[in-house]
N, CA, C and O atoms as CSV, one atom per row, in Angstrom:
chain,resi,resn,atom,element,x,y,z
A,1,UNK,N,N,0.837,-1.164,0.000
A,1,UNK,CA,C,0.000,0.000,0.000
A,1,UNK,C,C,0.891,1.238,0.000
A,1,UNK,O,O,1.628,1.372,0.977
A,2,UNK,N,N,0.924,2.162,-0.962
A,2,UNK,CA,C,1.513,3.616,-1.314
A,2,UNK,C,C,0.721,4.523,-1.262
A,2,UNK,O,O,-0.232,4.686,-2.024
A,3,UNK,N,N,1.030,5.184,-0.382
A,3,UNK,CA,C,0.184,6.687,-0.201
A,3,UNK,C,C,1.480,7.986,-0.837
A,3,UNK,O,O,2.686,8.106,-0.616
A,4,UNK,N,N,0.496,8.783,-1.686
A,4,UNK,CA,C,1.397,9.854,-2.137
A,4,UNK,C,C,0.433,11.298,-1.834
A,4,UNK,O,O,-0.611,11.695,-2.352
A,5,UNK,N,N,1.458,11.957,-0.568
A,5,UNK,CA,C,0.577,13.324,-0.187
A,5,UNK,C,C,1.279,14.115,-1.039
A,5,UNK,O,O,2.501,14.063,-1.181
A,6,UNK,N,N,0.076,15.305,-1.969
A,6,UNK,CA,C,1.214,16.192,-2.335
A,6,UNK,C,C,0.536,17.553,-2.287
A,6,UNK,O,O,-0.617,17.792,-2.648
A,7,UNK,N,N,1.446,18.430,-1.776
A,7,UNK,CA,C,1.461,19.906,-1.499
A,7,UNK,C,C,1.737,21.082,-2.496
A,7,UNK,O,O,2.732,21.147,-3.218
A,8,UNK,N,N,0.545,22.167,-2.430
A,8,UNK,CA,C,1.091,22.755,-3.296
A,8,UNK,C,C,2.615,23.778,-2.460
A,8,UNK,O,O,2.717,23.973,-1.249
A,9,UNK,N,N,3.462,24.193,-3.375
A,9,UNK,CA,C,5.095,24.508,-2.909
A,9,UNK,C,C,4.794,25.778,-2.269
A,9,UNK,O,O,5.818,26.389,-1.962
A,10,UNK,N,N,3.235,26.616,-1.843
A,10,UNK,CA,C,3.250,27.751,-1.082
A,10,UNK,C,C,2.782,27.164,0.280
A,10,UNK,O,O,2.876,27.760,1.354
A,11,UNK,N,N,2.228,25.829,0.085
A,11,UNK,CA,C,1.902,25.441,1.716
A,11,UNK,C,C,2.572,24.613,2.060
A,11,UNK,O,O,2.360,24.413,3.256
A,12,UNK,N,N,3.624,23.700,1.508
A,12,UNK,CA,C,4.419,22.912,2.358
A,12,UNK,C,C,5.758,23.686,2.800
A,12,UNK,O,O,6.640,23.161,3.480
A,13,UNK,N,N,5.798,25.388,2.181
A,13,UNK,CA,C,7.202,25.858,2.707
A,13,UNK,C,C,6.845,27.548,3.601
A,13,UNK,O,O,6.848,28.728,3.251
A,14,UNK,N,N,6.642,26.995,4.543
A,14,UNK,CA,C,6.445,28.922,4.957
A,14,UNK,C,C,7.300,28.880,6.057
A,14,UNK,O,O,7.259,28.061,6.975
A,15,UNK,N,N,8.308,30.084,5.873
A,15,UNK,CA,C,9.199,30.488,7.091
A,15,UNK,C,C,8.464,30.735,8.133
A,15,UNK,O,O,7.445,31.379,7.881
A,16,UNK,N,N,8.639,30.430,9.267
A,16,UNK,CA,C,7.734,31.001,10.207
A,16,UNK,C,C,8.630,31.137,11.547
A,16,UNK,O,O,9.669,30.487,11.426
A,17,UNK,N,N,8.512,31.831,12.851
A,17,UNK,CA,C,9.257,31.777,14.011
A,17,UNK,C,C,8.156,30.772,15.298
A,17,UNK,O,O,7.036,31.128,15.662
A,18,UNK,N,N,8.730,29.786,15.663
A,18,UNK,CA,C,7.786,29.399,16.525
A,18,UNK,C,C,8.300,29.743,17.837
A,18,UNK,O,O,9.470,29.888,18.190
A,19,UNK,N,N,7.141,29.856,18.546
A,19,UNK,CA,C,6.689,30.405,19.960
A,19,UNK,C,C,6.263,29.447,20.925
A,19,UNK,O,O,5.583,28.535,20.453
A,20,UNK,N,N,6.546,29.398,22.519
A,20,UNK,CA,C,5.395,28.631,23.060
A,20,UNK,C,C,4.644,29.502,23.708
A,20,UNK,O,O,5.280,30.269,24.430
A,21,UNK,N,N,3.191,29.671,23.680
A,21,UNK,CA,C,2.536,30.192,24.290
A,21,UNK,C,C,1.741,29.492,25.016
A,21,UNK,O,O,1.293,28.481,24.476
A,22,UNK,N,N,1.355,29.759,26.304
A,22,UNK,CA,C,0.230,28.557,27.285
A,22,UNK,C,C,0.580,27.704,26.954
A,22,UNK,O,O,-0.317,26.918,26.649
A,23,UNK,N,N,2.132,27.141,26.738
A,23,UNK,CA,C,3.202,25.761,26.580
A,23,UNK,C,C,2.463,25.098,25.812
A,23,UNK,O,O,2.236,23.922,26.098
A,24,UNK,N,N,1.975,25.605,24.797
A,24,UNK,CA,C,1.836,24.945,23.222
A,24,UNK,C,C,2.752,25.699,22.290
A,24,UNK,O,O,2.914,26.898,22.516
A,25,UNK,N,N,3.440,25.076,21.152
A,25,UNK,CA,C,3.848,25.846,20.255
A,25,UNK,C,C,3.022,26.312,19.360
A,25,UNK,O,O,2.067,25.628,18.992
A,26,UNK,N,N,3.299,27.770,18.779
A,26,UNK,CA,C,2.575,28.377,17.328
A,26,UNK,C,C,3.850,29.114,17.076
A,26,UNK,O,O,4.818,29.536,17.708
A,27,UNK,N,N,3.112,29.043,15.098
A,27,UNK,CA,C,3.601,29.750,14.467
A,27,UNK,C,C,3.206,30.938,13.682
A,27,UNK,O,O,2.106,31.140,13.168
A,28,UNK,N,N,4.437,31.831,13.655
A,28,UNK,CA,C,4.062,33.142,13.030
A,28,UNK,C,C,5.210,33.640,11.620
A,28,UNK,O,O,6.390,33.978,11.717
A,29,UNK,N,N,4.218,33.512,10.168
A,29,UNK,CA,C,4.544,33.653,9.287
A,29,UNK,C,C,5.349,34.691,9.574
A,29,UNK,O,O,4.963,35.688,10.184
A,30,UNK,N,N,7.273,34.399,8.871
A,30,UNK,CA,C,8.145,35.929,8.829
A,30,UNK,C,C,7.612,36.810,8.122
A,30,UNK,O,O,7.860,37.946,8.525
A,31,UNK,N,N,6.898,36.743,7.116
A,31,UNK,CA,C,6.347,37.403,6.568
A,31,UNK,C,C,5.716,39.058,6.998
A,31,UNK,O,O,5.886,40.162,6.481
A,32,UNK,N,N,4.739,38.471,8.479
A,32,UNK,CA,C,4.251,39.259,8.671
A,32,UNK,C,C,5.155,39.876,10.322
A,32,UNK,O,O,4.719,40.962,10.703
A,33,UNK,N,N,5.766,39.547,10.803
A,33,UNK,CA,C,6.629,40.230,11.816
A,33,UNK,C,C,7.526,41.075,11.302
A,33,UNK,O,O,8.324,40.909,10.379
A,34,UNK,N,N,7.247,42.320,12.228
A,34,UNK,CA,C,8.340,43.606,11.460
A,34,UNK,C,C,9.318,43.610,12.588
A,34,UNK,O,O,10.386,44.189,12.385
A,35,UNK,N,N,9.072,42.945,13.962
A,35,UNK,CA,C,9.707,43.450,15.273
A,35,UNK,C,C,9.687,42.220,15.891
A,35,UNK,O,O,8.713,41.479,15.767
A,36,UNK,N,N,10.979,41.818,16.763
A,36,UNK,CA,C,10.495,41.297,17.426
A,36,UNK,C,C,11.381,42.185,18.941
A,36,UNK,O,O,12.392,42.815,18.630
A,37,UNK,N,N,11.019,42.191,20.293
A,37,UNK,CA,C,11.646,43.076,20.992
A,37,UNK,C,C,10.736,43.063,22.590
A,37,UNK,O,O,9.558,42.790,22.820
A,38,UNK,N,N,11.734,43.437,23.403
A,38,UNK,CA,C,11.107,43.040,25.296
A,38,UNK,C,C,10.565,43.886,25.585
A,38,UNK,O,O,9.866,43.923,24.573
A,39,UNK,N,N,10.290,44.556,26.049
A,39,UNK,CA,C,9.717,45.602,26.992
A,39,UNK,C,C,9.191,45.559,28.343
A,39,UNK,O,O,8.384,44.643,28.501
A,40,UNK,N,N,9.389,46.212,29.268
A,40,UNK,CA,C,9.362,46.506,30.226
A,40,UNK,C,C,8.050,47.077,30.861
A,40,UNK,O,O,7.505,47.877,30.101
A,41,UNK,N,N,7.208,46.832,32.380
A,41,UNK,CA,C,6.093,47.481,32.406
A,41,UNK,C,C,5.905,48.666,32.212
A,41,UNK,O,O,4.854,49.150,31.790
A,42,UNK,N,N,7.295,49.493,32.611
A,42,UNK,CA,C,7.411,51.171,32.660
A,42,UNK,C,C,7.069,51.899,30.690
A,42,UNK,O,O,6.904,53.104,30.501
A,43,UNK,N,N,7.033,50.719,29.367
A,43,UNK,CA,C,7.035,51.276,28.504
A,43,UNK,C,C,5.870,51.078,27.705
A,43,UNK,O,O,5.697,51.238,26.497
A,44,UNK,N,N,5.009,50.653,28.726
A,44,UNK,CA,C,3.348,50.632,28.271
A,44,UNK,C,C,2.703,51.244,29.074
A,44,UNK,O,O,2.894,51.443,30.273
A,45,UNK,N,N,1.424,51.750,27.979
A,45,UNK,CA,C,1.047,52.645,28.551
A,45,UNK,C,C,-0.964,52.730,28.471
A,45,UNK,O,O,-1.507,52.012,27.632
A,46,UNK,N,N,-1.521,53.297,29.047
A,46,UNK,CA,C,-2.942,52.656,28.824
A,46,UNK,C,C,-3.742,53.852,28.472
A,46,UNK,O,O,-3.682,54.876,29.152
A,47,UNK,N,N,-4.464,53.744,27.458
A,47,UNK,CA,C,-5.778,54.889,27.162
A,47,UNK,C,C,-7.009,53.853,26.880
A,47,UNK,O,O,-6.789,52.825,26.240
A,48,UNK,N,N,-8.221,54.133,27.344
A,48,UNK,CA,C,-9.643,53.885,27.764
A,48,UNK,C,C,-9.289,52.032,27.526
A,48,UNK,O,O,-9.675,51.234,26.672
A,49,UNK,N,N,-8.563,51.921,28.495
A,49,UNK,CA,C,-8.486,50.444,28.807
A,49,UNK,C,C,-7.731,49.584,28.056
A,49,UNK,O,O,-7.430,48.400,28.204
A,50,UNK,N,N,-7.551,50.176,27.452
A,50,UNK,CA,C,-6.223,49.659,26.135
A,50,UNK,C,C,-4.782,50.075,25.743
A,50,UNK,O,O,-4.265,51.112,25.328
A,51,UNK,N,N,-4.314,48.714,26.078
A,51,UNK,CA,C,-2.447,49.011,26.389
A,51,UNK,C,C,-2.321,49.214,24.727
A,51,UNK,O,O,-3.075,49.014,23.775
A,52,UNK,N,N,-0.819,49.772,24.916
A,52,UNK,CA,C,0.071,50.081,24.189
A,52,UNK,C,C,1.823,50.735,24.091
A,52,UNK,O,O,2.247,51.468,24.985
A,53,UNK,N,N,2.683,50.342,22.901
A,53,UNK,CA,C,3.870,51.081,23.375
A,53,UNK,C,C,4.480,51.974,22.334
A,53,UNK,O,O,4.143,51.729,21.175
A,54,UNK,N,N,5.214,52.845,22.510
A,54,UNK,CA,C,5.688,53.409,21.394
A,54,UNK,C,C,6.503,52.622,20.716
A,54,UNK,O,O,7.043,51.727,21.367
A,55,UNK,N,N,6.790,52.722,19.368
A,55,UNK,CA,C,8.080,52.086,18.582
A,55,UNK,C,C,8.383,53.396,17.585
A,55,UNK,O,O,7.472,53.762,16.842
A,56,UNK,N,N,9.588,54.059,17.571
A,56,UNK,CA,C,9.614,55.055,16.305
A,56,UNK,C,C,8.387,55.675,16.215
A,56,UNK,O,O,7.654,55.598,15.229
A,57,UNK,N,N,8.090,56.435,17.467
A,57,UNK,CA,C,7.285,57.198,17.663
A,57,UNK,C,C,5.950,57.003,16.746
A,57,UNK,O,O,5.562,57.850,15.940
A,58,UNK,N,N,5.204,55.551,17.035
A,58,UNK,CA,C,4.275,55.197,16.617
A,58,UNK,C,C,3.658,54.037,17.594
A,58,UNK,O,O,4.332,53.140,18.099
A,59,UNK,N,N,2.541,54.186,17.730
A,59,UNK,CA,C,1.763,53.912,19.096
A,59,UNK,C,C,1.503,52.879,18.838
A,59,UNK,O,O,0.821,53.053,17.828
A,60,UNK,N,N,1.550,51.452,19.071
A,60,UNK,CA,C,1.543,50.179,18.733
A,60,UNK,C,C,0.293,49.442,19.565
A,60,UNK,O,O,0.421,49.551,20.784
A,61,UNK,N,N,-0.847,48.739,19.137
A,61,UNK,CA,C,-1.404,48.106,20.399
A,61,UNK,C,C,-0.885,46.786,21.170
A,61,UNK,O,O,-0.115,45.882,20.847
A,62,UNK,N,N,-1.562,47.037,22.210
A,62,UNK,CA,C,-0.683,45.192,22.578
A,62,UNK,C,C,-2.002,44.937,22.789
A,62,UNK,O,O,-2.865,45.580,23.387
A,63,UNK,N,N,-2.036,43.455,21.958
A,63,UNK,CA,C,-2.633,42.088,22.401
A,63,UNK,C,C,-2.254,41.155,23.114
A,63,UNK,O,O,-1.145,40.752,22.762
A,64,UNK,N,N,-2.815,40.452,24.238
A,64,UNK,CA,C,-2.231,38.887,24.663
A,64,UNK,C,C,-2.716,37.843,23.596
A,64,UNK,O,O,-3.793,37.598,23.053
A,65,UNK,N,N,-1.411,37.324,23.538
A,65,UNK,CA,C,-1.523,36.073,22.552
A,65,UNK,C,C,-2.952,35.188,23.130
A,65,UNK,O,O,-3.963,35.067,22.438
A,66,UNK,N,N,-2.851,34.788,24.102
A,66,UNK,CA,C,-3.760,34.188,25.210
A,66,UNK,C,C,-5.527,34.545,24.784
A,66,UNK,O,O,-6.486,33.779,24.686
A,67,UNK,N,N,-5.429,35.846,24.623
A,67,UNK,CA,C,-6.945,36.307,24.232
A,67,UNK,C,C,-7.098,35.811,23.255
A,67,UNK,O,O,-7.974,34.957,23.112
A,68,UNK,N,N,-6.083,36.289,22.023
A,68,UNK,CA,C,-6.447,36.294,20.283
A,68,UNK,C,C,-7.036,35.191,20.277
A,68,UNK,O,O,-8.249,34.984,20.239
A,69,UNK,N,N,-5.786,34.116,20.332
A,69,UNK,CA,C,-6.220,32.471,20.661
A,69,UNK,C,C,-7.201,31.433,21.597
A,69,UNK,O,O,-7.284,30.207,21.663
A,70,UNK,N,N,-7.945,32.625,22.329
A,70,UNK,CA,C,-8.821,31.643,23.169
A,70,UNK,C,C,-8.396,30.978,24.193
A,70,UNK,O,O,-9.130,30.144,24.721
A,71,UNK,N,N,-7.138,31.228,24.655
A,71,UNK,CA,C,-6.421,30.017,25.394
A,71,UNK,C,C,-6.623,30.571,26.895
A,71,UNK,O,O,-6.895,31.761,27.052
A,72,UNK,N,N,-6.485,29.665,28.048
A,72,UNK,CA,C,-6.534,29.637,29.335
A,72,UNK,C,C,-5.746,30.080,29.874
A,72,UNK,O,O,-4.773,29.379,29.594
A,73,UNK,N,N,-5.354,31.037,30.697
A,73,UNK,CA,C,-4.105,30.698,30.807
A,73,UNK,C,C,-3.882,31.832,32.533
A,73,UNK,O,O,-4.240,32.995,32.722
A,74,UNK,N,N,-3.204,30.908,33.438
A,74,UNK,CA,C,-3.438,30.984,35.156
A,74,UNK,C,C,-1.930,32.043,35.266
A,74,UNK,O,O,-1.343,32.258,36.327
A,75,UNK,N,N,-1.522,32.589,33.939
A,75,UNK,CA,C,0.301,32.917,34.497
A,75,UNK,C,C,0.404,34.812,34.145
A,75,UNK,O,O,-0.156,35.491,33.285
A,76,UNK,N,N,1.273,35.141,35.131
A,76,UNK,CA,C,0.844,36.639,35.142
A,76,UNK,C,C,2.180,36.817,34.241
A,76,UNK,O,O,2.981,35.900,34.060
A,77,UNK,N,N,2.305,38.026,33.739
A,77,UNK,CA,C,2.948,38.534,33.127
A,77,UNK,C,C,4.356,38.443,33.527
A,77,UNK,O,O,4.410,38.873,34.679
A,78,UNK,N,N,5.624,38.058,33.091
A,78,UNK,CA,C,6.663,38.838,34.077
A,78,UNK,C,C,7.425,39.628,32.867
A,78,UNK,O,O,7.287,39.460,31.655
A,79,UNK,N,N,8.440,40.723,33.708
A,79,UNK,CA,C,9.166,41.528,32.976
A,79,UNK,C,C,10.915,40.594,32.726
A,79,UNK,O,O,11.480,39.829,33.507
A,80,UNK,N,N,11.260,40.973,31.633
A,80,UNK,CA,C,10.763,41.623,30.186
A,80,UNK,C,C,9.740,41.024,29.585
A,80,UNK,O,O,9.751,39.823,29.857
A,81,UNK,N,N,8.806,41.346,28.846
A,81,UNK,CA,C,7.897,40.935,28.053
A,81,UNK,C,C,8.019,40.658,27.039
A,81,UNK,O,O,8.050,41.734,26.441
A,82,UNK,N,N,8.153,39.655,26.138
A,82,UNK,CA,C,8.320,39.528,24.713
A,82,UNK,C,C,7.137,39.485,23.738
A,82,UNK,O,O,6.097,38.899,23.437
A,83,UNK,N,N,8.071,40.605,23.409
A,83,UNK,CA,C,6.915,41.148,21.911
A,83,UNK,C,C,7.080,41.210,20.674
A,83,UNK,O,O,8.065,41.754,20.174
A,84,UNK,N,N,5.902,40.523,19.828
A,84,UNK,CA,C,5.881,40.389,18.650
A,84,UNK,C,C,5.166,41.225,18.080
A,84,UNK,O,O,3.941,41.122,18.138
A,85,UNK,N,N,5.804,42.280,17.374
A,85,UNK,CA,C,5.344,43.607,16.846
A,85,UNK,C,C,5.084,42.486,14.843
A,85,UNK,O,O,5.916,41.907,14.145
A,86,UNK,N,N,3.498,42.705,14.663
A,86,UNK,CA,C,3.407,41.648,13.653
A,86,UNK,C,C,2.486,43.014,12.737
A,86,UNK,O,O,2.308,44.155,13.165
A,87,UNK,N,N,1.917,42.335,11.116
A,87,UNK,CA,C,1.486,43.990,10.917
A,87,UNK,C,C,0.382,43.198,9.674
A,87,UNK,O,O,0.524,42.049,9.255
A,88,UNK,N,N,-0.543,44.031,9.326
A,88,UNK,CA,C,-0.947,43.567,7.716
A,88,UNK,C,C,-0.589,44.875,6.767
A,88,UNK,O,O,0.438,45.555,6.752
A,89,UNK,N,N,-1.546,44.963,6.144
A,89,UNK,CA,C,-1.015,45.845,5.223
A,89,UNK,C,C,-1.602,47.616,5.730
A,89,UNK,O,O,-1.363,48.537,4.948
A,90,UNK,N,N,-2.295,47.883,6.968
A,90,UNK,CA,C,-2.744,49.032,7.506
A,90,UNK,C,C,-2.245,49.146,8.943
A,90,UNK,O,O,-1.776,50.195,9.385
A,91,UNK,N,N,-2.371,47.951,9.700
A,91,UNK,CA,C,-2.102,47.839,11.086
A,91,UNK,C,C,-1.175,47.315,11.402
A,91,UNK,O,O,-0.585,46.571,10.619
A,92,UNK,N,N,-0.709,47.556,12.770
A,92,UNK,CA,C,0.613,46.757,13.659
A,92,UNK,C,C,0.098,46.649,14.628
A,92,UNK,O,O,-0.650,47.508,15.095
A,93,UNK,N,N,0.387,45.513,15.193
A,93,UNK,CA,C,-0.228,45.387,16.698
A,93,UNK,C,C,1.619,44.466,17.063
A,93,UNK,O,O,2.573,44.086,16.385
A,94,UNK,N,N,1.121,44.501,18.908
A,94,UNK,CA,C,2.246,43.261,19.600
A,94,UNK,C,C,1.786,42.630,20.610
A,94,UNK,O,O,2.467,41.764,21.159
């Protein structure tokens, strides 16, 4: 018995950086990361309930991975923070 899987050559090859988040791994197309970089609690900052940090004097939002993804997760933040400053073609978020 021969099984032949075949892929087209844009989905069996994508650079990507993997992460563990809530100690699962994911991945994030290089594609779309412009930044990757720590930060500290002192360099966020909050307007009507919503964090954010500067980068090149441009106001970035932060998301928790944790939300986007739905995931559970019992662990508080610690400093440095690692951030993935990621973008489409209008927005940047980290």
């Amino acid at each position: 018995m021969n099984f032949h899987f075949q892929l087209p050559l844009t989905l069996s090859v994508i650079r990507t950086l993997l992460v563990e988040i809530a100690g699962e791994p994911y991945a994030f197309p290089l594609s779309r990361i412009d930044q990757i970089l720590t930060l500290n609690f002192d360099d966020i900052h909050s307007v009507e309930n919503r964090q954010y940090f500067s980068l090149n004097n441009q106001n970035i939002g932060l998301v928790r991975a944790e939300q986007v993804l739905e995931l559970t997760s019992n662990s508080t933040p610690t400093e440095p923070l690692s951030v993935i400053v990621v973008s489409d073609q209008t927005n940047r978020y980290g």
